[in-house]
Backbone atoms as SQL, in Angstrom:
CREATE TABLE atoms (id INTEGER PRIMARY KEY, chain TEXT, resi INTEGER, resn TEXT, atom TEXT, x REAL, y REAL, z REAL);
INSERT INTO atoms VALUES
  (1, 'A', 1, 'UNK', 'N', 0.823, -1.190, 0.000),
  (2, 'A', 1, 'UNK', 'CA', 0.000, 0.000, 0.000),
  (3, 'A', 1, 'UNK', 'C', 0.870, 1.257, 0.000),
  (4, 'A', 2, 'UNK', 'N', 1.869, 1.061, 0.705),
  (5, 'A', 2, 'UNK', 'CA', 2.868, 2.578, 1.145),
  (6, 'A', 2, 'UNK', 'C', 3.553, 2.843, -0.636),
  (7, 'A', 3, 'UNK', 'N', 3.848, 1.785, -1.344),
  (8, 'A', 3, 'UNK', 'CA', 4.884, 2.106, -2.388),
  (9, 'A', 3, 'UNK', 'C', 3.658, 2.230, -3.537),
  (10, 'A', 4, 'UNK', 'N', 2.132, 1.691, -3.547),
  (11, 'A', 4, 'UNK', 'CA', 1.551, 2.063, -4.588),
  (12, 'A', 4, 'UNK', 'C', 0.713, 3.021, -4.285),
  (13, 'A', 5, 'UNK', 'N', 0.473, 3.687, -3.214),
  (14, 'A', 5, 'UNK', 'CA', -0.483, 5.062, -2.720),
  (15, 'A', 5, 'UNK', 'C', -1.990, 4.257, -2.870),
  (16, 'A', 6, 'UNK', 'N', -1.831, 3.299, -1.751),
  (17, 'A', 6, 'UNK', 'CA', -3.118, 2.674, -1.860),
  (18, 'A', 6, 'UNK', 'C', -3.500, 2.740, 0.141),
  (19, 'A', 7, 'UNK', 'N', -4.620, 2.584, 0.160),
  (20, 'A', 7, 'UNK', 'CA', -5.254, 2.795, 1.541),
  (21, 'A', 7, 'UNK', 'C', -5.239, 1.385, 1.918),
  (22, 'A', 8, 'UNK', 'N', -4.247, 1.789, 3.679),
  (23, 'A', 8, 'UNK', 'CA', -4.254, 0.377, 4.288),
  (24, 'A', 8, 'UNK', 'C', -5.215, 0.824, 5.109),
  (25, 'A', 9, 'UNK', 'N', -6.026, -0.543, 5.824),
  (26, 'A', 9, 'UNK', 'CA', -7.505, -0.695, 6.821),
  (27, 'A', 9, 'UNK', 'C', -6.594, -1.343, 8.008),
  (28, 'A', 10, 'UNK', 'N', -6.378, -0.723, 8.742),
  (29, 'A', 10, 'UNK', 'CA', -6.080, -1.933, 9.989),
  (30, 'A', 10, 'UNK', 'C', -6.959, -1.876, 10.911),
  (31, 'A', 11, 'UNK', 'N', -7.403, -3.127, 11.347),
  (32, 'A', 11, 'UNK', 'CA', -8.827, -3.642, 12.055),
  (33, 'A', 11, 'UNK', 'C', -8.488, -3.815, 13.250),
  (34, 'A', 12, 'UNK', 'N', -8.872, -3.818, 14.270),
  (35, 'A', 12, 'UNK', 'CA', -8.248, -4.298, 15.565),
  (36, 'A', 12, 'UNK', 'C', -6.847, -3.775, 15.914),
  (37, 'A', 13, 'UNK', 'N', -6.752, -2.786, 15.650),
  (38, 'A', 13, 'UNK', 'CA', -5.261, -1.800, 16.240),
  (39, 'A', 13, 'UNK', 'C', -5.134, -2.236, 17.889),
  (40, 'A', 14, 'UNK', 'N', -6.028, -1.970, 18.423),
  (41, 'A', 14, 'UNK', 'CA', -6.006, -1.600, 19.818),
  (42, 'A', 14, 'UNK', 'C', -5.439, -3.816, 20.490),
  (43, 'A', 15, 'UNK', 'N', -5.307, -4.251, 19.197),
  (44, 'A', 15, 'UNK', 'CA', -4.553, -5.815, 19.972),
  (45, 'A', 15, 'UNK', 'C', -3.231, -5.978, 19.248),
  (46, 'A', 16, 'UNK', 'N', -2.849, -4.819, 18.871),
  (47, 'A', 16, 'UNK', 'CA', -1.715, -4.742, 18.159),
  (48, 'A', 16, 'UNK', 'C', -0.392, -4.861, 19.254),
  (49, 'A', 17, 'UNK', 'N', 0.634, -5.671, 19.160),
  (50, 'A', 17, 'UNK', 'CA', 1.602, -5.686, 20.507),
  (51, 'A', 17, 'UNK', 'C', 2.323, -4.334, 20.553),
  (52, 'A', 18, 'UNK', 'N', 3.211, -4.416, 21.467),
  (53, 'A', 18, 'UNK', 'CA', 3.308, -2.856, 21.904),
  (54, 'A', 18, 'UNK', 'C', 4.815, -2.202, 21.046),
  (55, 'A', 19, 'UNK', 'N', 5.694, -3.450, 20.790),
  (56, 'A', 19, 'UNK', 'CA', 6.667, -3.379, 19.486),
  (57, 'A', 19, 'UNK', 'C', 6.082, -2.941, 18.292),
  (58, 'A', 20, 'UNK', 'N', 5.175, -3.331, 18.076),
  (59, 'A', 20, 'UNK', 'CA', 4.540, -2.768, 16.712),
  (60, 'A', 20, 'UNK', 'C', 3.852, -1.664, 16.544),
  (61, 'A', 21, 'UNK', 'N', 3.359, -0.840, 17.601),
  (62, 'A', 21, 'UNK', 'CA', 3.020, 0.610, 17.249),
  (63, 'A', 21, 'UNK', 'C', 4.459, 1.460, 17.042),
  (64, 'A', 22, 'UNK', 'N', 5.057, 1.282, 17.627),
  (65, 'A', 22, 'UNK', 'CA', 6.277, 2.442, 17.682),
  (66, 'A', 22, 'UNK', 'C', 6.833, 2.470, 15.815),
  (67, 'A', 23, 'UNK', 'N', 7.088, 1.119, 15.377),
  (68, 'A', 23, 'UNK', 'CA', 7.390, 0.913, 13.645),
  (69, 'A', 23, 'UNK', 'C', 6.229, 1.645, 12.892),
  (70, 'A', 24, 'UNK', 'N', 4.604, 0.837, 13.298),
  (71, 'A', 24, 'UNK', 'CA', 3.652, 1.865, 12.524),
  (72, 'A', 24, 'UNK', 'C', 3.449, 3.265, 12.872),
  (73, 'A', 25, 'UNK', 'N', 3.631, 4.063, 13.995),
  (74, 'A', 25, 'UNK', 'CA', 3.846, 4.932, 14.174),
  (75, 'A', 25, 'UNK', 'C', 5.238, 6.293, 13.026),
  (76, 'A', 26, 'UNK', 'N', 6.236, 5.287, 13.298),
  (77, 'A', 26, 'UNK', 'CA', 7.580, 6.202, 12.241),
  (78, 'A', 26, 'UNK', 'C', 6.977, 6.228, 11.386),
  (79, 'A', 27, 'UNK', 'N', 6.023, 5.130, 10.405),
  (80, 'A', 27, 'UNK', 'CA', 5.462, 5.138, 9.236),
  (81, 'A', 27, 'UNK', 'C', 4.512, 5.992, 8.696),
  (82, 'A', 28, 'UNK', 'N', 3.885, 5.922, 10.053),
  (83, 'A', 28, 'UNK', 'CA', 2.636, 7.429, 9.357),
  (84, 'A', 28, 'UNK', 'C', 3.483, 8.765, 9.858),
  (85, 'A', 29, 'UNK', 'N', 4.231, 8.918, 10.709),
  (86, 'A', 29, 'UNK', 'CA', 4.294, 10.417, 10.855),
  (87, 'A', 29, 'UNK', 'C', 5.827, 10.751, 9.813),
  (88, 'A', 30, 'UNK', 'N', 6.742, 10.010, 10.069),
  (89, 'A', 30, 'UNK', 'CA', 7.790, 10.140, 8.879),
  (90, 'A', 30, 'UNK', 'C', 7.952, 9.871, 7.886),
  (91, 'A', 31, 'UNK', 'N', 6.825, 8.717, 7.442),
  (92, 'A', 31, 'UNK', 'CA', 7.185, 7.806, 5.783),
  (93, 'A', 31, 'UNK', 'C', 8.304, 7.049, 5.861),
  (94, 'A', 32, 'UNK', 'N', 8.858, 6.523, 7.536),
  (95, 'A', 32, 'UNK', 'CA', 9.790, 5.693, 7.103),
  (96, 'A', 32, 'UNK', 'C', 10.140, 4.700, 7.753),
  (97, 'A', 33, 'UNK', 'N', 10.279, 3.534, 6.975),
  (98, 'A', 33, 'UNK', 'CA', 10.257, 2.041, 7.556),
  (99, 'A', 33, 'UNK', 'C', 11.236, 0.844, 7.171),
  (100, 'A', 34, 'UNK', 'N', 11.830, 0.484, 8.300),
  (101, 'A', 34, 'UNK', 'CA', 12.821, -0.223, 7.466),
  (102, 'A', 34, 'UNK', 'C', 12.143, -1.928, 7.769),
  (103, 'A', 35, 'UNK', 'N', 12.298, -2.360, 6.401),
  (104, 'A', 35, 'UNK', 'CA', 12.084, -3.645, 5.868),
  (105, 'A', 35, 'UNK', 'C', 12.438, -5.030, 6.510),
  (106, 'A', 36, 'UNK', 'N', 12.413, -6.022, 6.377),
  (107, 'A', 36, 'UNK', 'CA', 13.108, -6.935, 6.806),
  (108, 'A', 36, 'UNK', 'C', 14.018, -7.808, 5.939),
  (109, 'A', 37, 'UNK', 'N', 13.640, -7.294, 4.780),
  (110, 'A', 37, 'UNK', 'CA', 14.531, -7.875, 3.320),
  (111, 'A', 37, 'UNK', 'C', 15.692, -6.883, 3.376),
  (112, 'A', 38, 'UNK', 'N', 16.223, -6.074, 3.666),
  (113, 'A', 38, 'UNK', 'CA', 16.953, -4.604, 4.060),
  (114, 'A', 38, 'UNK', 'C', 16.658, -3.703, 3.321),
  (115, 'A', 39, 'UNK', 'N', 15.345, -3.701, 2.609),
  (116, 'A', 39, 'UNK', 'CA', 14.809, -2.609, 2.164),
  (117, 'A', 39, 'UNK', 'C', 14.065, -1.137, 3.270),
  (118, 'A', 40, 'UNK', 'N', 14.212, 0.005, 2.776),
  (119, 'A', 40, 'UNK', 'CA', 14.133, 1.504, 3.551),
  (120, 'A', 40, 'UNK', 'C', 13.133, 2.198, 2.801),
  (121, 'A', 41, 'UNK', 'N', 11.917, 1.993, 3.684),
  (122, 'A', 41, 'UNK', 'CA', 11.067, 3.273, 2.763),
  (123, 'A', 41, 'UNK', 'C', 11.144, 4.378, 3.502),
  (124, 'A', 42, 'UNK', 'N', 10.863, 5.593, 2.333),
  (125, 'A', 42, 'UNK', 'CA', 11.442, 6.943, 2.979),
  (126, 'A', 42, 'UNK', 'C', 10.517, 7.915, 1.884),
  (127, 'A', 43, 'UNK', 'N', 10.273, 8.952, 2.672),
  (128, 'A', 43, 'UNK', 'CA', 9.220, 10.094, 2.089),
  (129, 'A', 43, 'UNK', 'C', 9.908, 10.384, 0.855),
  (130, 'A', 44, 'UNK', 'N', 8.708, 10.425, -0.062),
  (131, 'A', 44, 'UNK', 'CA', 9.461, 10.647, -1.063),
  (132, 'A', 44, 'UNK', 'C', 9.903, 12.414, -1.529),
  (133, 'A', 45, 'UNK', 'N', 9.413, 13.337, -0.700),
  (134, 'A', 45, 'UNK', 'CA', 9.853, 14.310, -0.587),
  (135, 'A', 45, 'UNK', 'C', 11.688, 14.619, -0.411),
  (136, 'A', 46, 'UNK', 'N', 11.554, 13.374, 0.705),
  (137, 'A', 46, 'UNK', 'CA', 13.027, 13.214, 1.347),
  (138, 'A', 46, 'UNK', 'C', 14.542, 12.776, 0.337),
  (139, 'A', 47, 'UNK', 'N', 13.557, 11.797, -0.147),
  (140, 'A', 47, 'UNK', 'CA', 14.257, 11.125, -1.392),
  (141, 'A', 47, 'UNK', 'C', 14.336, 12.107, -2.323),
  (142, 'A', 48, 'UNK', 'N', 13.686, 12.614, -2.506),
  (143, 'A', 48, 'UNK', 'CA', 14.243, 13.583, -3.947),
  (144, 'A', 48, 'UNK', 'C', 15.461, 14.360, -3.341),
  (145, 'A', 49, 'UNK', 'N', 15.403, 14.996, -2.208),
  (146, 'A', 49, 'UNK', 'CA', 16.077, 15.829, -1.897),
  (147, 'A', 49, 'UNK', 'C', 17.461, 15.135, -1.668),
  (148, 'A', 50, 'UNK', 'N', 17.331, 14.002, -1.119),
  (149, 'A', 50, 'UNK', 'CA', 18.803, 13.553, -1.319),
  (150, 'A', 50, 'UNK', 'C', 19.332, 12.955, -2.677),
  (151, 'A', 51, 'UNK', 'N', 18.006, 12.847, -3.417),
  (152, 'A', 51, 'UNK', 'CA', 18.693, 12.510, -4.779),
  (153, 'A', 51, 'UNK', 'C', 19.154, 13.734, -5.564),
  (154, 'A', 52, 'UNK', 'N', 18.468, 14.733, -5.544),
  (155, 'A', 52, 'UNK', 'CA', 19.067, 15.964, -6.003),
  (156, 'A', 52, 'UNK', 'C', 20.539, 16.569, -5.417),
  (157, 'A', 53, 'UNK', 'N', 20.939, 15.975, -4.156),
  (158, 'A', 53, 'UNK', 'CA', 22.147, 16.519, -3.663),
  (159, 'A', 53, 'UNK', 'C', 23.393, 15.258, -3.871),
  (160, 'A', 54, 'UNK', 'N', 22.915, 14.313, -4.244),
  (161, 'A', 54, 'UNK', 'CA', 23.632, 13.016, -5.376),
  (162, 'A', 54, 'UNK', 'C', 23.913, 11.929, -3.616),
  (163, 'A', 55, 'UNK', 'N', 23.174, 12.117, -2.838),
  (164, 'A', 55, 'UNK', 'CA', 23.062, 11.296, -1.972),
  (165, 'A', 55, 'UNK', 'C', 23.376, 9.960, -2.062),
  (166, 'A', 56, 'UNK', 'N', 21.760, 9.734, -3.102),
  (167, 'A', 56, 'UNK', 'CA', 21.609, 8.385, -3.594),
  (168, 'A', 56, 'UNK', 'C', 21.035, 8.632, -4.697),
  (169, 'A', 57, 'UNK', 'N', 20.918, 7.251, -5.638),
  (170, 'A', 57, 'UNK', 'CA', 20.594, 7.221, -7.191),
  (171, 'A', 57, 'UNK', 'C', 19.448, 6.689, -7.289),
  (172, 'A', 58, 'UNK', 'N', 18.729, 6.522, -8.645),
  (173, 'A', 58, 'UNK', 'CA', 17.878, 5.391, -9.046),
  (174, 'A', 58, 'UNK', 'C', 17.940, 4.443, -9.283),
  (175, 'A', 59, 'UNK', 'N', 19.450, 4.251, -9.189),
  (176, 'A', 59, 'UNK', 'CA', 19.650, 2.655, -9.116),
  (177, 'A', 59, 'UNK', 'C', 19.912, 1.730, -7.578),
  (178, 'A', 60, 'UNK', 'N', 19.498, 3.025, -7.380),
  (179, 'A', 60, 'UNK', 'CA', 19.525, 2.095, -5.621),
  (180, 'A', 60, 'UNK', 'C', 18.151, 1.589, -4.835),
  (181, 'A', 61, 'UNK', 'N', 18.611, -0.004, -5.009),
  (182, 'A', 61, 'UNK', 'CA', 17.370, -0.191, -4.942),
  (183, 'A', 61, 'UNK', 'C', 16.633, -0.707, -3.152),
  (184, 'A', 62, 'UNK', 'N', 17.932, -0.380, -2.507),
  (185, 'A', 62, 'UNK', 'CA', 17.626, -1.049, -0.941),
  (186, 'A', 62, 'UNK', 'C', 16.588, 0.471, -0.456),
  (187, 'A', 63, 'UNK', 'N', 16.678, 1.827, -1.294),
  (188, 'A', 63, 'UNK', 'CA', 15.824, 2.845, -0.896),
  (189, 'A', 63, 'UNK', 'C', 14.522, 3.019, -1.656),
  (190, 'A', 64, 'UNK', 'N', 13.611, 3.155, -1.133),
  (191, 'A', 64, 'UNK', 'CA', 12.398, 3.022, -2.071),
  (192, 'A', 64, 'UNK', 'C', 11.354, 4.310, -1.716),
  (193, 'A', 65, 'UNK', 'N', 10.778, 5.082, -2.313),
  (194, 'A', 65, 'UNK', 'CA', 10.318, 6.173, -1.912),
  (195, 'A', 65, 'UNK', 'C', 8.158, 5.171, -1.670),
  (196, 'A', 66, 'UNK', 'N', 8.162, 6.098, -0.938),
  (197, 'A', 66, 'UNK', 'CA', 6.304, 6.113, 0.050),
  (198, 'A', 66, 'UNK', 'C', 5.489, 7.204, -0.942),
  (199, 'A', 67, 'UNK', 'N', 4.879, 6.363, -1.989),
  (200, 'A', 67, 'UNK', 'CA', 3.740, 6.975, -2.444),
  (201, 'A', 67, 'UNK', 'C', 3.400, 8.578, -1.359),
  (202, 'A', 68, 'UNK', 'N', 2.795, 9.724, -2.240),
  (203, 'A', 68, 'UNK', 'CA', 2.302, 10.714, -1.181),
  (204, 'A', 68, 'UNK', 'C', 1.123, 10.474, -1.179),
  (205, 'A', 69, 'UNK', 'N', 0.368, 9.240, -1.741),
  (206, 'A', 69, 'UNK', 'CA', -0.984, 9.018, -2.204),
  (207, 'A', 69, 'UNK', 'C', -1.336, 7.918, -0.758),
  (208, 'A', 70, 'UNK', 'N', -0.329, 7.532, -0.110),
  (209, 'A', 70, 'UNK', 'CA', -0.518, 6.536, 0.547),
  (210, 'A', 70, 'UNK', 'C', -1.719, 7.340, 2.130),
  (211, 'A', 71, 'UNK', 'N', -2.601, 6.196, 2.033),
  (212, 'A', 71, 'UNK', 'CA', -3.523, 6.262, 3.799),
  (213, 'A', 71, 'UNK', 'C', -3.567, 5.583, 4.104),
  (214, 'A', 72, 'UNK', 'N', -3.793, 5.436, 5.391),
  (215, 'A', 72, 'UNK', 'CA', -3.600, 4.544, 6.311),
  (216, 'A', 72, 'UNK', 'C', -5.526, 4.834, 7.439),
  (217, 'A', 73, 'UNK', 'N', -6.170, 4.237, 7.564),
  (218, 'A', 73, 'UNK', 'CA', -7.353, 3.742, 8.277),
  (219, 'A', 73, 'UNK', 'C', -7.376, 3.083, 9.182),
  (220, 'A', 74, 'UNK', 'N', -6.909, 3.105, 11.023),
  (221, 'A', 74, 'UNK', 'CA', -7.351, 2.320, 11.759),
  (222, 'A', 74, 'UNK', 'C', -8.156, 2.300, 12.647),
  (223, 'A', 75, 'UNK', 'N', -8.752, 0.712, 13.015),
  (224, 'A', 75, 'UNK', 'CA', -9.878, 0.748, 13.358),
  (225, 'A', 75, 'UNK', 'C', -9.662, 0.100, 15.013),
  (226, 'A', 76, 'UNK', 'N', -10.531, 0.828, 16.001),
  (227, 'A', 76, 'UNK', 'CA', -10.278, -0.267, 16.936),
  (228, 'A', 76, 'UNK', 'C', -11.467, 0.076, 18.198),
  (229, 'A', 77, 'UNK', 'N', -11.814, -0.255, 18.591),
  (230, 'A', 77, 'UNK', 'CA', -12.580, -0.947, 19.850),
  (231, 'A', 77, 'UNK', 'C', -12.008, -0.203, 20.901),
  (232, 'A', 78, 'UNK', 'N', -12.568, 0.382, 21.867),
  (233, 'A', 78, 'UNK', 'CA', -12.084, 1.246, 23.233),
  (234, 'A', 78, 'UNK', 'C', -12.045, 0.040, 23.939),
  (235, 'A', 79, 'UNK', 'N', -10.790, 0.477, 24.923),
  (236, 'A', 79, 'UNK', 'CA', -10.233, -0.850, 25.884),
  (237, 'A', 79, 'UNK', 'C', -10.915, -0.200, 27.099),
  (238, 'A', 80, 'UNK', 'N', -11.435, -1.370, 27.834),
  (239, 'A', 80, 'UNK', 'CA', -12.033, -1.159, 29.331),
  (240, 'A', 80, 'UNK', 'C', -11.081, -0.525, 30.208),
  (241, 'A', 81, 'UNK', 'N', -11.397, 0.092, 31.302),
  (242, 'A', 81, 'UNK', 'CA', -11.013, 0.834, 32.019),
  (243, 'A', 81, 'UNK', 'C', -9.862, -0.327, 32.985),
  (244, 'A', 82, 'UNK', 'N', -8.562, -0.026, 33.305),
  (245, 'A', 82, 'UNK', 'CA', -7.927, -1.181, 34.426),
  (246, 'A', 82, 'UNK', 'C', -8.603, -1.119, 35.756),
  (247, 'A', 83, 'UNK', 'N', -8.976, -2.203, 36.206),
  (248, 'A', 83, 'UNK', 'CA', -9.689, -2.044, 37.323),
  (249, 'A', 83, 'UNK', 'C', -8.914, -2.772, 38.425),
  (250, 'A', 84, 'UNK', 'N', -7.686, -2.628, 38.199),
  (251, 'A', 84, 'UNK', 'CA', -6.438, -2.492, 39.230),
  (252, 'A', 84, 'UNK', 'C', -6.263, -1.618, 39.528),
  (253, 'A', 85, 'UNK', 'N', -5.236, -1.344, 41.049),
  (254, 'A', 85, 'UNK', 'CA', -5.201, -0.023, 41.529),
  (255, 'A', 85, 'UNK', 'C', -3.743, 0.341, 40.045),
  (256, 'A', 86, 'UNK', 'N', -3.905, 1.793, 40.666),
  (257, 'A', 86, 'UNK', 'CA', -3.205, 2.536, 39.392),
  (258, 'A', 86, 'UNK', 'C', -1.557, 2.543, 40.524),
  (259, 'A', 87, 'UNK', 'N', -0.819, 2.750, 39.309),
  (260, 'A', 87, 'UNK', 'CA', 0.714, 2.742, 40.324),
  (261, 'A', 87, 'UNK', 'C', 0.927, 4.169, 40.956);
């Protein structure tokens, strides 16, 4: 979705583990995520700008620019109140 500017739905956010907001988080507010293949997505605002200053090329393919078309939709369920004492 991020590299073709297509809308991701995520359903049930709120059972998402707590490692995994902080990654989807960089993603929506910076455009940037690193891969597990060692691929780097990165705003493509960002990318131009370092491609214009000869940073990096178009032939580099471990950097990949984030659609500006890309959304993101999540969905989730309010969590009950802890009904433990608070610390």
């Amino acid at each position: 979705a991020a590299l073709e500017g297509r809308l991701l739905i995520i359903d049930g956010i709120e059972k998402a583990e707590r490692n995994v907001l902080p990654t989807l988080n960089n993603l929506l507010e910076n455009r940037e995520m690193q891969l597990d293949d060692g691929r780097f997505l990165m705003d493509a605002k960002r990318y131009e700008e370092l491609e214009q200053q000869g940073v990096i090329d178009a032939s580099n393919t471990s950097i990949i620019k984030v659609s500006p078309d890309f959304r993101v939709i999540a969905l989730g369920l309010p969590v009950p109140p802890f009904k433990g004492k608070p610390l």
